[in-house]
C-alpha positions, -999 to +999 in steps of 0.1 A: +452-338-246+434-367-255+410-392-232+385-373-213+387-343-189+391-359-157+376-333-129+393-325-095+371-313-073+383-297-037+364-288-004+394-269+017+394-253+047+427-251+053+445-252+022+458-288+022+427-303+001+433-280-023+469-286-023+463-322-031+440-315-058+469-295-076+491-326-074+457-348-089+458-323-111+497-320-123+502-359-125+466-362-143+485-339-168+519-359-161+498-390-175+485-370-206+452-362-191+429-329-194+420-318-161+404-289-141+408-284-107+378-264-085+371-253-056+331-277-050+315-244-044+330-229-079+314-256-098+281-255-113+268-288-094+237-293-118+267-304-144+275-331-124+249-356-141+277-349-173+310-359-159+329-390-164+354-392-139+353-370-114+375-371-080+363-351-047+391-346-023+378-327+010+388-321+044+366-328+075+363-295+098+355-287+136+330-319+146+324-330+109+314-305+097+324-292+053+350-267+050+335-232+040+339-233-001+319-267-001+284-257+021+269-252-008+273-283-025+265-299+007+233-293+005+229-299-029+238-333-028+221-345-001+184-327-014+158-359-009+142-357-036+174-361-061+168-392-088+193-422-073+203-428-111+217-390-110+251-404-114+250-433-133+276-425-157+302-409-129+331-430-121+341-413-087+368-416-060+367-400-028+399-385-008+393-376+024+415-352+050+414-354+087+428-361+119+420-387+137+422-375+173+386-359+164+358-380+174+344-374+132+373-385+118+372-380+078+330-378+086+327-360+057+345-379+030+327-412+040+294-397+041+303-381+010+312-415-006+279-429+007+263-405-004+279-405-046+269-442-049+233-439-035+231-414-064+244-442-087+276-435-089+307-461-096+335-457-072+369-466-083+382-470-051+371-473-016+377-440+000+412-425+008+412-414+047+441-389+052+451-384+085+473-355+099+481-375+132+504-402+114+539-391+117+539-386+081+508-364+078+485-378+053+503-384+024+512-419+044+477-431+027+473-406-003+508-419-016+496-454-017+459-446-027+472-422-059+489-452-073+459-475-071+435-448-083+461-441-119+464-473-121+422-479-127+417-446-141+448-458-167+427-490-173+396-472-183+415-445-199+448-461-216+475-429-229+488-428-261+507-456-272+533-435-284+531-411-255+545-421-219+545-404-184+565-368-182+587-382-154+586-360-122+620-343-129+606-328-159+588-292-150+552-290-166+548-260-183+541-228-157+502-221-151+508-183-162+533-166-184+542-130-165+559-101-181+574-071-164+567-038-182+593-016-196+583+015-160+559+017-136+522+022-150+499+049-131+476+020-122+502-003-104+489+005-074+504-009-037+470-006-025+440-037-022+430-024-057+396-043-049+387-024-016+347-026-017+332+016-020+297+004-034+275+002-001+247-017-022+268-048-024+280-064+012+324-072+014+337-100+006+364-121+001+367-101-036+359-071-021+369-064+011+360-033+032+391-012+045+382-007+083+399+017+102+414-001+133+405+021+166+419+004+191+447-028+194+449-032+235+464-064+250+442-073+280+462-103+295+485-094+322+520-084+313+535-112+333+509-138+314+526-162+291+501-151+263+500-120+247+459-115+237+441-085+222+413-067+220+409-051+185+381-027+174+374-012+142+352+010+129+326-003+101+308+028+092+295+033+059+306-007+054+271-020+044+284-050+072+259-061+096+262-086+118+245-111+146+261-126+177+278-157+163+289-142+132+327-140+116+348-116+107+372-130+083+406-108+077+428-104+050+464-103+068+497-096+048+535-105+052+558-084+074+579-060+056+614-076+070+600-107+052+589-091+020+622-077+019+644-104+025+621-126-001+630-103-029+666-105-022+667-141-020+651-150-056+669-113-070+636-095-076+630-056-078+597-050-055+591-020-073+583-037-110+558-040-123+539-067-147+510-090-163+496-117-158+487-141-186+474-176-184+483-207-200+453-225-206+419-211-218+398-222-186+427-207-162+411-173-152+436-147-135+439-145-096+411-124-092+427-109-055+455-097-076+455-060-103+466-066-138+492-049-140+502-055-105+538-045-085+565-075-072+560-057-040+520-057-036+522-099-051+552-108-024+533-088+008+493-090+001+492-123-021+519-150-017+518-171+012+557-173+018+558-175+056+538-210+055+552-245+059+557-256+023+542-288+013+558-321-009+547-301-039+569-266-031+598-291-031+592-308-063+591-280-078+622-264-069+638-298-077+630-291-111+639-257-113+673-266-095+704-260-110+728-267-082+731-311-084+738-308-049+704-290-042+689-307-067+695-343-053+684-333-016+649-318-027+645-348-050+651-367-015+624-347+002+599-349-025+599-387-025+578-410-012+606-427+007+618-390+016+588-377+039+604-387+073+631-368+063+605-335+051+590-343+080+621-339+104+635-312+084+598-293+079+564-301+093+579-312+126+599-278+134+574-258+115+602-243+090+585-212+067+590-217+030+610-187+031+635-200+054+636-233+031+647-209-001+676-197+027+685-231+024+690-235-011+701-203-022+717-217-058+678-230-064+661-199-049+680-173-076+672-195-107+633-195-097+617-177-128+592-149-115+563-170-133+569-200-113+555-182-080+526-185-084+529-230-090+552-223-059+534-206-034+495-206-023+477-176-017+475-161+016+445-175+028+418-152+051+416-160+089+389-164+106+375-147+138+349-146+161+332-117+164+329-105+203+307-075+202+270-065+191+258-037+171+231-034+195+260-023+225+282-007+205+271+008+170+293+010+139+318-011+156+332-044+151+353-060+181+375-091+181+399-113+205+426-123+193+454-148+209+491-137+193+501-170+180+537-173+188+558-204+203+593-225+202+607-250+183+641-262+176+648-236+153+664-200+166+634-183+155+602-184+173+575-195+152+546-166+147+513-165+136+511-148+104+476-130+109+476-125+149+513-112+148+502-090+117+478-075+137+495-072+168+521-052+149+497-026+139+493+002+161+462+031+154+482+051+179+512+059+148+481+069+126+451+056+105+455+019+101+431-003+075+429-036+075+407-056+047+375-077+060+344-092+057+320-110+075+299-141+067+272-162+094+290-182+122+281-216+133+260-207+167+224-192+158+211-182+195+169-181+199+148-155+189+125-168+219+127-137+249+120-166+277+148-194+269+175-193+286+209-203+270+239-220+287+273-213+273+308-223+272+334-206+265+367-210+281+396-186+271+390-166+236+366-192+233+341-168+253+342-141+225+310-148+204+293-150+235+304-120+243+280-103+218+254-129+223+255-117+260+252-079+244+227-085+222+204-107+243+209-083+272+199-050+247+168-073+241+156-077+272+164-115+275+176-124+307+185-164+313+220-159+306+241-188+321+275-182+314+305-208+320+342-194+315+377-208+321+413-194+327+444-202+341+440-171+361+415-144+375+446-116+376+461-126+346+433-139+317+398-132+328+382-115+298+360-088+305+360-095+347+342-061+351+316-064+325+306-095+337+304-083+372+281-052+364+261-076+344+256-098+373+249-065+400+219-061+376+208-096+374+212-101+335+241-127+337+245-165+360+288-162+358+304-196+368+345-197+366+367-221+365+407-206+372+426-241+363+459-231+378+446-216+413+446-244+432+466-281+432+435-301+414+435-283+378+394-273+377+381-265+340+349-262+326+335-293+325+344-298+363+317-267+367+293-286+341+294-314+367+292-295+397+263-279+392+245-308+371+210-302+386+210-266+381+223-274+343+197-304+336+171-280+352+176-255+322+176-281+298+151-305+304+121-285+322+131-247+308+141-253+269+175-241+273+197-242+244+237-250+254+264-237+236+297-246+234+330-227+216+367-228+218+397-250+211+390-282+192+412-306+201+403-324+239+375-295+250+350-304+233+344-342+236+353-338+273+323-313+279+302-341+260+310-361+286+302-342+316+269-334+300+266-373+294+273-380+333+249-348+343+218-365+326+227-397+341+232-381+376+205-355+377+185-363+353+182-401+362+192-414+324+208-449+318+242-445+298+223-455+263+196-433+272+219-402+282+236-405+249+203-406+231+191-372+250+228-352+241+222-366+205+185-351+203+198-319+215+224-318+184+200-325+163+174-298+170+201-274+176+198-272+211+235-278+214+259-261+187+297-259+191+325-239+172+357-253+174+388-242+164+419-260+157 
């Protein structure tokens, strides 16, 4: 293609930056433009100082923090001693993905921005702040900031005067051809073909360890509303170790019933087998995936086909659509005047793409087998805390995990793909593997045997401190100040008896907060209040570091707040000053959160 190679590159936590980056990419392509799309971390950074239009589209995480697959570059790109000319030749844009009921909202696309025009870059646009809150999920300002940014990058860049744009009903070619082989090679193996043996090298996402699951026992009470589990597995002979505040990140798959009923719905035969071949020369192959590989082992380890399916998945299928009737409606929900319509028909009742090829079953049978992989994003890893210490219980890896299941206007309950996956397996029936890895949390905890550390963890918030409590406890480090929050003590209190021997021997300060046990809901940062001396005695005359994990969305900022009041309370602060003193601790890490959403 002529012009210049316009680069996409994508900091996703989630999936949807890198979602967005495949539509830059498509309508670069649409517009007769080269492009490559990246994940930040994928890209040799260094090669920046070379690129003439480049545009970053990341997604702000937990309290501002860069998704996983961008760390890297973070760092990079904000080293001091940089040249501010770096970038000089860069014409940039910024698109940014958030949600704007977090106190950071987009934090790390503006200071991204910022950041690319200290370093002498040229910005095309001001930057694009996507927010999942609007009732059209971000798209309500991508849409409009994708036509101003083709518009300037068309103005530096004209097309072909005898070329024009594909229109969006014509399908750009597939990303990889795929063709099924005459009978089923020895090597088309079901099994995660990368499973890591080599105990020199640590798992990863590439190489997973297979650990045996030992254990899968619900601990809230029957009669509790939520169904949460405590899962061990057995790491020996992994290579894996681990500190308190580290993740476990796990490789989950589709349920069979799905699997099944996937294969019936676009006519494929699970047990073929095929190749993979791509397209373009700087495509590489899914690495996750064998070559050849089985229908079956693509549908259940690799294609996510139980997620809500974004604008893209529908303009797509418009495409491939033979049915006019079909055709029309997913034109309609691909539009830009069609996403209250997507949104009532799909984000809002959380409808699986699955269930969306149910509703178009003319479309679903004419999808050629090479289009799955345009259609559907890999299953992505989840993410867990890890709530146990080497130190307590050797070769062992524990977790807590809430079963993620819930109603909306559709017959079908709504479930988690990971948590109900591993709900459903049970070590009991025989061995059971599951693929994982670990990688360094967000919460480092002191090395220092005399400071004492406060931490907050209500519900399966309380996990990593679970094995920080372990670990520090194996170590001989007492000051252990631990606040925890329910609804209540017979239903959800993780771990009651641990805590209570840990107590007897004067290793562990317990405070609890049951929310449902009386009128006057009480949570955490009720407790954080109440006992404001005892907490601004830990902090400001004993060093202690404060600690703070669990659900994102309210929790966090409201436990801000109590600690805000406590240092104006007990500690005698003004309201500016108070601020100040929770902002130091931040900085020096004497306050760290993980958040989850």
């Amino acid at each position: 293609m002529p012009g210049p190679r316009l680069l996409v590159l994508f900091g996703s936590q989630t999936g949807t930056a890198q979602d967005v980056s495949e539509r830059l990419g498509r309508e670069a392509r649409r517009r007769r433009l080269g492009c490559r799309v990246q994940a930040l971390d994928s890209y040799p950074v260094v090669n920046l100082i070379n690129e003439p239009l480049v545009i970053f589209v990341c997604a702000t995480t937990g309290q501002g923090d860069p998704p996983d697959n961008m760390k890297d570059f973070w760092k990079f790109i904000f080293r001091k001693h940089l040249p501010l000319t770096s970038l000089c030749q860069m014409d940039f844009a910024v698109l940014g993905l958030g949600d704007s009921s977090y106190a950071k909202f987009n934090f790390v696309a503006k200071k991204l921005h910022r950041r690319l025009l200290q370093l002498g870059g040229t910005a095309l646009l001001p930057v694009c702040l996507g927010d999942d809150q609007h009732e059209l999920g971000p798209d309500a300002a991508v849409d409009p900031w994708l036509h101003d940014l083709w518009e300037k990058v068309l103005g530096l860049y004209p097309m072909p005067l005898d070329l024009g744009v594909i229109p969006p009903g014509v399908p750009l070619p597939p990303t990889f051809t795929l063709q099924f082989l005459p009978e089923v090679p020895r090597t088309c193996s079901e099994e995660p073909h990368v499973a890591r043996t080599d105990p020199q090298s640590p798992p990863s996402e590439l190489r997973p360890f297979l650990a045996r699951m030992v254990t899968n026992q619900r601990v809230t009470d029957p009669s509790h509303f939520q169904d949460v589990r405590l899962i061990e597995f057995d790491i020996s002979g992994s290579g894996i170790s681990f500190a308190a505040g580290s993740v476990v990140l796990i490789q989950p798959q589709n349920a069979a019933s799905h699997v099944q009923r996937f294969c019936q719905v676009l006519g494929l035969d699970p047990e073929r087998c095929f190749t993979l071949q791509p397209q373009e020369p700087d495509v590489p192959c899914p690495r996750r995936l064998p070559q050849p590989c089985s229908v079956r082992h693509l549908v259940s380890q690799y294609l996510d086909i139980t997620g809500v399916p974004r604008r893209s998945f529908f303009e797509l299928l418009a495409c491939l659509s033979p049915s006019e009737l079909e055709r029309d409606k997913l034109l309609e929900l691909s539009s830009a005047p069609g996403q209250e319509a997507l949104a009532e028909y799909c984000s809002r009742p959380r409808r699986t793409a699955l269930e969306v090829l149910c509703d178009f079953p003319h479309t679903a049978a004419a999808v050629p087998p090479e289009r799955l992989l345009d259609l559907f994003p890999p299953i992505r890893p989840r993410a867990f805390s890890i709530a146990s210490s080497l130190l307590a219980h050797p070769s062992r890896l524990q977790i807590l995990v809430a079963v993620v299941q819930y109603q909306t206007r559709l017959k079908e309950p709504r479930r988690g793909l990971c948590s109900s996956w591993l709900a459903s397996l049970d070590p009991g029936q025989g061995p059971v593997q599951v693929p994982l890895w670990v990688r360094p949390g967000g919460l480092t905890f002191p090395e220092t045997p005399d400071t004492p550390v406060i931490m907050v963890g209500p519900g399966t918030g309380v996990a990593p401190f679970r094995a920080a409590i372990q670990e520090r406890v194996a170590q001989g480090q007492t000051g252990n100040f631990l606040f925890f929050g329910c609804r209540w003590r017979d239903r959800d209190f993780y771990w009651e008896a641990e805590w209570k021997e840990l107590e007897r021997r004067g290793c562990l300060t317990l405070i609890t907060a049951f929310s449902r046990e009386q009128e006057q809901k009480v949570y955490v940062q009720h407790r954080l209040r109440q006992l404001g001396s005892l907490v601004w005695e830990l902090l400001h005359h004993r060093g202690a570091c404060f600690y703070l994990a669990g659900n994102a969305k309210y929790m966090p900022a409201e436990v801000s707040e109590a600690l805000t009041s406590v240092f104006q309370e007990a500690g005698g602060l003004s309201g500016p000053a108070a601020a100040a003193y929770l902002a130091g601790l931040q900085r020096t890490l004497r306050f760290q959160t993980e958040t989850w959403a």
